[in-house]
N, C-alpha and C positions, 0 to 999 in steps of 0.2 A: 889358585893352588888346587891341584887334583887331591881329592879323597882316596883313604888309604883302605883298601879293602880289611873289613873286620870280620874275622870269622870267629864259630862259637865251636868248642870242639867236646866230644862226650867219649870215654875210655871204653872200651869192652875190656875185660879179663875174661880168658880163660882156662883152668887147668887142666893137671895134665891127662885127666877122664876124657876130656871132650873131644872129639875129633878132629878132623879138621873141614870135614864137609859139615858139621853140626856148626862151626865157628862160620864159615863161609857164609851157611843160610843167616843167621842171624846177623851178619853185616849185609847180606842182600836185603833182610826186611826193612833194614833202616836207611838203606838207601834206593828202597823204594817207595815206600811208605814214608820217611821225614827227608826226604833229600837230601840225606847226610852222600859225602865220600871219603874214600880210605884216603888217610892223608900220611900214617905210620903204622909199620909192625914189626912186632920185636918178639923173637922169640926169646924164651930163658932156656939155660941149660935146665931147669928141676922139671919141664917139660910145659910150663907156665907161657901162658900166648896173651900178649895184649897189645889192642889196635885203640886207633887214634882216629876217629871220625871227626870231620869237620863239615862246617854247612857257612855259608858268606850269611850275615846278619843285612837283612832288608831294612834300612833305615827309612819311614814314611815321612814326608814331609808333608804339611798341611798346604791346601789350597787356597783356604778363605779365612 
């Protein structure tokens, strides 16, 4: 039976100050720096912006 891919996901918020090149860089640092990817984003109408980074969980099995 195949394993079912588990991923771990971590939210950004941001409001509606921030830009959107200020939002951008801060999901480029996490997906280059923790190998997150964009996996959701949703704007609000109150100008409120939050993304949805996900990353597949490495399960290690033992050897000995």
């Amino acid at each position: 039976m195949a394993a079912m891919t588990e991923y771990e996901y971590r939210v950004l918020t941001f409001g509606p100050a921030t830009s959107r090149a200020e939002a951008r860089q801060a999901v480029v640092e996490h997906a280059e720096y923790g190998h997150w990817e964009l996996a959701r984003t949703v704007g609000y109408v109150n100008g409120q912006r939050r993304m949805w980074l996900r990353r597949k969980v490495m399960r290690v099995q033992r050897t000995a």
